[in-house]
C-alpha positions as CSV (number, residue, x, y, z in Angstrom):
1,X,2.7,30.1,13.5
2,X,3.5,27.2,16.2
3,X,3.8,28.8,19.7
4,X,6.0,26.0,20.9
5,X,6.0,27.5,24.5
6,X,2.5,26.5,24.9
7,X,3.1,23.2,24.5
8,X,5.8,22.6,26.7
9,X,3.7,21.3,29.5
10,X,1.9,18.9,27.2
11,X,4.8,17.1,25.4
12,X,6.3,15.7,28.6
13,X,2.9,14.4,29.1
14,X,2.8,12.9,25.5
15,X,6.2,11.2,26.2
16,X,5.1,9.7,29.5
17,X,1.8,8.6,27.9
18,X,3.9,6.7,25.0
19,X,6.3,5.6,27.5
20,X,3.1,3.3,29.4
21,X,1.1,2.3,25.9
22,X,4.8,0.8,25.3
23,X,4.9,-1.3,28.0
24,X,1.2,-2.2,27.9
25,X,1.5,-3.3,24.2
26,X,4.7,-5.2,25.1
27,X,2.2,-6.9,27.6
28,X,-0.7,-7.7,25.1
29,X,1.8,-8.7,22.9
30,X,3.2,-11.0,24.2
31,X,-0.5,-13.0,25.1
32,X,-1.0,-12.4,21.1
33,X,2.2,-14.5,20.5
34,X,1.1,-17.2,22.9
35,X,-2.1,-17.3,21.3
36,X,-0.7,-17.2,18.1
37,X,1.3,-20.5,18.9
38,X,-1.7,-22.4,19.2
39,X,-3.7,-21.5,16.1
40,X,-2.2,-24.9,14.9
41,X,-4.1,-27.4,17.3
42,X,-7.2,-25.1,16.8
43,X,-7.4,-25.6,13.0
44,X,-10.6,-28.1,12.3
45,X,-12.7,-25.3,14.8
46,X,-11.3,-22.5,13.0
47,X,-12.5,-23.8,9.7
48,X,-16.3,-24.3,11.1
49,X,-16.3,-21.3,12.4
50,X,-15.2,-19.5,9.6
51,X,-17.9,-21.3,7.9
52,X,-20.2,-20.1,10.7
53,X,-19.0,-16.6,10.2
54,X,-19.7,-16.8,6.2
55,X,-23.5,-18.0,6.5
56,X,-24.1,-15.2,9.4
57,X,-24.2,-11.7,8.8
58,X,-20.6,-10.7,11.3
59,X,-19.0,-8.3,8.9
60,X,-15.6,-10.1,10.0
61,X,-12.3,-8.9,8.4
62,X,-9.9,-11.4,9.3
63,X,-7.2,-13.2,8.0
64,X,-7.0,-17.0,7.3
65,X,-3.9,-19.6,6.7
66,X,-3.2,-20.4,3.2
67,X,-0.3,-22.8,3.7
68,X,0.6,-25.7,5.4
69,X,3.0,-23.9,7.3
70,X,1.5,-23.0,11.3
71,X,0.8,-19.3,12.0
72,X,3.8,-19.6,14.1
73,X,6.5,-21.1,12.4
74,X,9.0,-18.6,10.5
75,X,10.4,-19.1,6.8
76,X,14.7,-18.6,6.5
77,X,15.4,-16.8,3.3
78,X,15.5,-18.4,0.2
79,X,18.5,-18.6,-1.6
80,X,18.8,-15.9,-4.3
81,X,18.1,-16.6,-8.1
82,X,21.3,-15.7,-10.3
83,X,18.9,-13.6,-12.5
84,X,15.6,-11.9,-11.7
85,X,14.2,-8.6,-13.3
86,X,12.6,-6.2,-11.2
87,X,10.2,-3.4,-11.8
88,X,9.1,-0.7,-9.4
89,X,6.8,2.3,-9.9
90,X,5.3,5.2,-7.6
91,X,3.4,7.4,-8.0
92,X,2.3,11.3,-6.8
93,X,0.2,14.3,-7.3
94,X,-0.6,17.9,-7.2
95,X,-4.7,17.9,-5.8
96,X,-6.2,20.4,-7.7
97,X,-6.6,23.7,-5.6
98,X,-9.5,26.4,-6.4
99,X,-7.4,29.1,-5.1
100,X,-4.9,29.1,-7.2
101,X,-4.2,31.1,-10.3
102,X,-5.0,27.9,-12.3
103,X,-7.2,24.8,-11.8
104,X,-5.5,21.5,-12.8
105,X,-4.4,18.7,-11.1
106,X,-1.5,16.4,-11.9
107,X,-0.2,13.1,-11.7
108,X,3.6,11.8,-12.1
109,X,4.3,8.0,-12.1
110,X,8.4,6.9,-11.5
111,X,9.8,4.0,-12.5
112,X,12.6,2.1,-12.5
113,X,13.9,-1.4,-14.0
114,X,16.5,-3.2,-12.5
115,X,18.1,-6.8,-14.0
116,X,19.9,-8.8,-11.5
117,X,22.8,-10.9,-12.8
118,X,23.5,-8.8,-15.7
119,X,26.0,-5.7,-16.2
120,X,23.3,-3.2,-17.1
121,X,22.4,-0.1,-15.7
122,X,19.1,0.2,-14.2
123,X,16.0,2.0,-17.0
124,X,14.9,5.1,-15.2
125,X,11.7,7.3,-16.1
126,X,9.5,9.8,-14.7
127,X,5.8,10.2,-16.5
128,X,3.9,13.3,-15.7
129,X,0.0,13.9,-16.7
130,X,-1.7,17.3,-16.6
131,X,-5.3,17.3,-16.4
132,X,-7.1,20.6,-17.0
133,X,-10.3,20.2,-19.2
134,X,-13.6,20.3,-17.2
135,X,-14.8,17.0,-17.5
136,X,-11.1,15.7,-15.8
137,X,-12.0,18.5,-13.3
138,X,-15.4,18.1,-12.2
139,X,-17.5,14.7,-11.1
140,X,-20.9,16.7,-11.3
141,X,-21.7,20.1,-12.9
142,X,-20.7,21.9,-9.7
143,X,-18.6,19.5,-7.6
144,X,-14.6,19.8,-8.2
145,X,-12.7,15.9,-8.6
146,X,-12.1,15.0,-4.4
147,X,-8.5,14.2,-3.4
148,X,-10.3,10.1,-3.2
149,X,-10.6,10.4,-6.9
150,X,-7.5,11.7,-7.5
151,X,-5.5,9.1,-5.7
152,X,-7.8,6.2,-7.4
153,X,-6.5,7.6,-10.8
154,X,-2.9,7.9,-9.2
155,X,-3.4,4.2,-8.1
156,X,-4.4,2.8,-11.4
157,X,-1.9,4.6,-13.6
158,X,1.1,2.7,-11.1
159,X,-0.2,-0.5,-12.2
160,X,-1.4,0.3,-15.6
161,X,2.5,1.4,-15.8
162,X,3.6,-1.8,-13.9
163,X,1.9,-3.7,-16.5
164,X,3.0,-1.7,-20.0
165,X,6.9,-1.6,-18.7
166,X,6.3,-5.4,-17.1
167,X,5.3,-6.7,-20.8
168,X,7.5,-4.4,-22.3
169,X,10.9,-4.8,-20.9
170,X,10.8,-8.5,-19.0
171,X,13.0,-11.3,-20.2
172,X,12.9,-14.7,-21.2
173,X,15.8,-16.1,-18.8
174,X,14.8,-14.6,-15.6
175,X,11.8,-14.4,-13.4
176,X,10.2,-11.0,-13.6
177,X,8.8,-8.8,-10.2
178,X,6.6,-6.1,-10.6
179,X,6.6,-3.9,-7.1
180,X,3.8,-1.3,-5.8
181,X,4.3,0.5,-2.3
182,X,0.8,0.0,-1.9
183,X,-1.8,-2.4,-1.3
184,X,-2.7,-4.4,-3.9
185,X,-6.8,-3.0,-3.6
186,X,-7.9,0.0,-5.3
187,X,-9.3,1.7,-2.2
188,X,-12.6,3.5,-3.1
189,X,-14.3,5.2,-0.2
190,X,-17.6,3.4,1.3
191,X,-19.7,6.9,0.6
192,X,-22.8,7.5,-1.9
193,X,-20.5,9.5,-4.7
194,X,-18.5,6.9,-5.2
195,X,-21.4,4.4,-6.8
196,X,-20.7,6.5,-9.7
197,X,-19.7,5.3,-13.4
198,X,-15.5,7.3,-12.8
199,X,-15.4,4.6,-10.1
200,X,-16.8,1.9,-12.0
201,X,-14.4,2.6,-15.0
202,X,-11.4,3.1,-12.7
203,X,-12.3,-0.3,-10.8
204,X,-12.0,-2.0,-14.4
205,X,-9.2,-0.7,-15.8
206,X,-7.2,-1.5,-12.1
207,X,-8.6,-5.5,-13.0
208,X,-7.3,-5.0,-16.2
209,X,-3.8,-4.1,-15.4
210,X,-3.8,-7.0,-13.5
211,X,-4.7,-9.2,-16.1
212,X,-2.1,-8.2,-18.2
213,X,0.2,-8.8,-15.5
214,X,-1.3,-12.5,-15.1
215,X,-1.1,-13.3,-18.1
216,X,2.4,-12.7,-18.9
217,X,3.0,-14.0,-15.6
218,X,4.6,-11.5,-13.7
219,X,5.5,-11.7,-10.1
220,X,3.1,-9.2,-9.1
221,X,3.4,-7.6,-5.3
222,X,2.7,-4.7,-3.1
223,X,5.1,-4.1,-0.1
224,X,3.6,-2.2,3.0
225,X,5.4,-0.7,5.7
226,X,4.3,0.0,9.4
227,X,0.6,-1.5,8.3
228,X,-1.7,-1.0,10.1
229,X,-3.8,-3.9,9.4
230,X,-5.2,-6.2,12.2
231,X,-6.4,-9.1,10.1
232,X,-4.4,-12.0,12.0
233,X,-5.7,-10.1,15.2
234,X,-8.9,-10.9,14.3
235,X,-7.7,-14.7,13.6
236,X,-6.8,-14.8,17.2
237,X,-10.0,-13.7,18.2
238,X,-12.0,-16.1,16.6
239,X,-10.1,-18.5,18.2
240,X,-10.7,-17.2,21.6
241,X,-14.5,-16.2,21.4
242,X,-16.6,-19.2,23.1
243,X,-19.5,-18.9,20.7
244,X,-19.9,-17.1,17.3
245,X,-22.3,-14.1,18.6
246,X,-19.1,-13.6,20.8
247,X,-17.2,-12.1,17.9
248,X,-17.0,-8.7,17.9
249,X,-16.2,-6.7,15.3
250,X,-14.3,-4.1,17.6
251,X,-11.1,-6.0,19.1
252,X,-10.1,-6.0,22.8
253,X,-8.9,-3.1,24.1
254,X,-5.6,-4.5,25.2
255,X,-5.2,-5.8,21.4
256,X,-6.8,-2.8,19.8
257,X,-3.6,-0.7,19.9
258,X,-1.8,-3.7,18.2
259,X,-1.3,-4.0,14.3
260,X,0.0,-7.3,12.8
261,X,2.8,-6.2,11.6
262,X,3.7,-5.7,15.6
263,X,2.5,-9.3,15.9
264,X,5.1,-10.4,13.7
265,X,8.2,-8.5,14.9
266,X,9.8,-10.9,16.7
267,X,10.6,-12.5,13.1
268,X,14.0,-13.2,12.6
269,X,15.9,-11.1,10.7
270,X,15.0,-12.2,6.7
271,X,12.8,-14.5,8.0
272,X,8.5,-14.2,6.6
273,X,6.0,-15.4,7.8
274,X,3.6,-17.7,6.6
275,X,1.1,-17.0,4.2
276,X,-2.5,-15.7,4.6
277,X,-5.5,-14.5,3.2
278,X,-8.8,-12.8,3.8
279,X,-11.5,-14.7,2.7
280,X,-14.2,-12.6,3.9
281,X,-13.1,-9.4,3.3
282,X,-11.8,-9.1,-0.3
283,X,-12.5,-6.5,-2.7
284,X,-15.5,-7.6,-4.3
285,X,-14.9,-5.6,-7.4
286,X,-11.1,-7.3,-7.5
287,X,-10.9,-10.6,-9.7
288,X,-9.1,-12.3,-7.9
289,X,-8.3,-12.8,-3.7
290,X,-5.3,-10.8,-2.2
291,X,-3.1,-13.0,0.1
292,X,0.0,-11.8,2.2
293,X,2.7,-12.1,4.4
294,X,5.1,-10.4,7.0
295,X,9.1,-10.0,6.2
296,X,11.6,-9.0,8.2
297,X,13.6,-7.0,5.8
298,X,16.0,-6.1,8.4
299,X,16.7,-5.1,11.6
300,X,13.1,-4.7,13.5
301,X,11.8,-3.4,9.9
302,X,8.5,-5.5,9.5
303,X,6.2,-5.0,5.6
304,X,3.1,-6.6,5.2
305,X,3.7,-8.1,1.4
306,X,0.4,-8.8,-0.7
307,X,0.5,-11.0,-4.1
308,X,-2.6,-11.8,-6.3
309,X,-3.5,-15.6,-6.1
310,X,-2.2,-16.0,-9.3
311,X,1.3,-15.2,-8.4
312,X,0.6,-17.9,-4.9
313,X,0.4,-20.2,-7.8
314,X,3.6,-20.0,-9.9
315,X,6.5,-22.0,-8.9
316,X,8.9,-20.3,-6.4
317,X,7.5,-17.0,-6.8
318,X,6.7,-16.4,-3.5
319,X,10.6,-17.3,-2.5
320,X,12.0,-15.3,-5.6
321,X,9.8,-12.5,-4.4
322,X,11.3,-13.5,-0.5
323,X,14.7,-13.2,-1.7
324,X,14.7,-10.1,-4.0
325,X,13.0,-8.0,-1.2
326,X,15.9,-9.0,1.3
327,X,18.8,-8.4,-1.4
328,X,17.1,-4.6,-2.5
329,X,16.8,-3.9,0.9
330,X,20.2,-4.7,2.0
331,X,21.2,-0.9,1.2
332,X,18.7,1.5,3.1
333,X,16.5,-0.9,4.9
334,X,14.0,-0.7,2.6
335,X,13.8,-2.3,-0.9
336,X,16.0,-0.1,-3.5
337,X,14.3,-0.2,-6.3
338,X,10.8,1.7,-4.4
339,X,12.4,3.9,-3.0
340,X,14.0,5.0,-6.3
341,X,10.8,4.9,-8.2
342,X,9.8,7.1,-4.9
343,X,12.5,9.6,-6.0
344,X,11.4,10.0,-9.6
345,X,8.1,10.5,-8.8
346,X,7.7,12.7,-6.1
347,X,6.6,16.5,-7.2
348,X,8.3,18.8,-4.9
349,X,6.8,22.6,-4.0
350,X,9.4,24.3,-6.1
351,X,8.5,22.2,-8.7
352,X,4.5,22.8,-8.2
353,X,6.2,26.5,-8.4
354,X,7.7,26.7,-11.2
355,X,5.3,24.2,-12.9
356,X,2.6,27.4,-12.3
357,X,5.2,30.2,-13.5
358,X,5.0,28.2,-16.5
359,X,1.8,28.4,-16.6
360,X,1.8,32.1,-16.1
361,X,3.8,32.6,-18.6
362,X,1.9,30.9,-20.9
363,X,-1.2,32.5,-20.5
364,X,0.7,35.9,-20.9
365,X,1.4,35.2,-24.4
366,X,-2.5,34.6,-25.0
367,X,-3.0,37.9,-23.5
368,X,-4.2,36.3,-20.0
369,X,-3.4,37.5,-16.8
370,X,-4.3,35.6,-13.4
371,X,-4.2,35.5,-9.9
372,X,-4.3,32.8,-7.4
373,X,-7.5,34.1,-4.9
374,X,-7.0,37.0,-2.6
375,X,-7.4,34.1,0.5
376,X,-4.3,32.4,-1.2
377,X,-2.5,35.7,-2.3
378,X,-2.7,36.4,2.1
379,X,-1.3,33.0,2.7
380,X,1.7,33.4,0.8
381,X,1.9,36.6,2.5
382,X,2.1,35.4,5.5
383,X,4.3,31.9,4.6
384,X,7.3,34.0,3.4
């Protein structure tokens, strides 16, 4: 139970606190933006020293230009196609839980697909997995699956969907999208368990999936919002470091509270930005490079956008892609189509509920009766 009166001294003190990080972040940013602006004279010294930075052993994770088009300039929006098919899936779980009555964990992927241009209505599903037997369960003998692994499997069945519903349902006349809110790498924790053949497998069948996608090609991209990713940060600061044992890989502290995405919200509204990657810092197990961009959707709403280089390779993608964002988000300030697949997706506690009265019931009829622990049995107790 929150004792809110306890805290009443404290939360005027968080305000305040906010109050002067938003005014020195308004300062810092606005130095970021100036230095920003002259990225574009400083190219031919960037490129050594990226070179520099490759042969040395910085562990640098920043960003890099991929177009001809200065760090600082903006892109309008591109004028909408008359057709385009869209695709969106999400997905969410229930974490397996050794206090309750049974052990399982579950995954269920939404999706949706949308056609632009044509009268009809969008194809809607919602795909839930159970996974009970021991060896979905347990990673070792006597080591239950981590929530890490979990979301791994979550991530790879979205694109594995993307790709089956992609190939499946796409159309000859009109470009076709395929959208993740997510990052386009499969994140797998830097720790010694995940070295482990589950990872491995999961890494390859992610790669695969993306194949498919390539191959058929499919405009393929995952939109972040309120990112938290510093890689043009770290541009800047490459720029500004005097000699290469200068770079850090901790940033400033006045730019250390800054996220790109901040960098970039004085966009105009609709406008991106233009496009980068990270040359140093890609996935190694990932085929291909990841490259991005920041897009004003509307308002002061700023998502980082990642596309494999395949898709930086297809003509107009990257403006279909530009456009269809802005025209899904026009509704909701955020783009339609995830937030729909967010919908279908998401697994609600009265539906883990009756999901484990189900259950129940079940085992009743095999002449089983269980309990969740007496720990849990004390938290519900107390919770009602």
């Amino acid at each position: 139970m929150l004792d809110l009166s306890k805290l009443v001294r404290e939360i005027p003190q968080l305000a305040r606190s906010y109050r002067q990080e938003h005014i020195a972040k308004k300062d810092a940013l606005q130095v970021a933006r100036e230095k920003l602006g002259e990225l574009e004279g400083l190219m031919p010294l960037l490129t050594q020293r990226l070179a520099q930075v490759a042969q040395s052993k910085i562990n640098w994770q920043g960003a890099f230009i991929a177009s001809e088009v200065p760090a600082h300039q903006t892109i309008p929006p591109p004028d909408l196609p008359a057709r385009y098919d869209l695709l969106a899936v999400d997905g969410s779980q229930i974490y397996p839980n050794r206090h309750s009555p049974i052990l399982y964990y579950l995954l269920n992927i939404g999706s949706i697909f949308y056609q632009h241009g044509v009268n009809i209505a969008p194809q809607v599903e919602s795909q839930p997995q159970i996974f009970f037997h021991a060896n979905d369960l347990y990673t070792d003998p006597d080591r239950l699956i981590d929530t890490a692994l979990v979301n791994a499997k979550r991530d790879v069945a979205e694109i594995q969907t993307l790709a089956e519903k992609a190939c499946q349902y796409r159309t000859p006349q009109a470009p076709c999208i395929a959208l993740l809110d997510n990052s386009l790498k499969l994140f797998i924790p830097t720790s010694q368990n995940t070295h482990t053949n589950a990872w491995q497998l999961l890494s390859e069948a992610y790669n695969t999936a993306k194949q498919t996608l390539q191959a058929n090609d499919i405009i393929l991209a995952g939109v972040i919002d309120r990112s938290q990713a510093q890689a043009v940060l770290r541009l800047l600061q490459l720029a500004q470091a005097a000699q290469l044992d200068e770079i850090s890989l901790k940033l400033p502290d006045s730019w250390a509270v800054l996220t790109d995405a901040e960098l970039f919200g004085n966009l105009p509204e609709h406008h991106r930005s233009t496009l980068f990657t990270t040359p140093l810092a890609n996935d190694p197990a990932s085929l291909q490079n990841t490259y991005f961009f920041y897009l004003n959707i509307g308002g002061k709403d700023i998502v980082r956008v990642e596309v494999p280089e395949w898709v930086t390779a297809l003509p107009e993608a990257i403006n279909t892609l530009h456009a269809s964002l802005i025209h899904q988000a026009r509704v909701g300030g955020f783009p339609y189509a995830l937030t729909r697949a967010h919908e279908l997706a998401v697994v609600s506690q009265a539906d883990k509920a009756e999901l484990e009265a189900f259950f129940s019931g079940e085992l009743l009829k095999q002449d089983l009766f269980v309990l969740p622990s007496a720990k849990q049995i004390g938290k519900n107790q107390v919770s009602r």
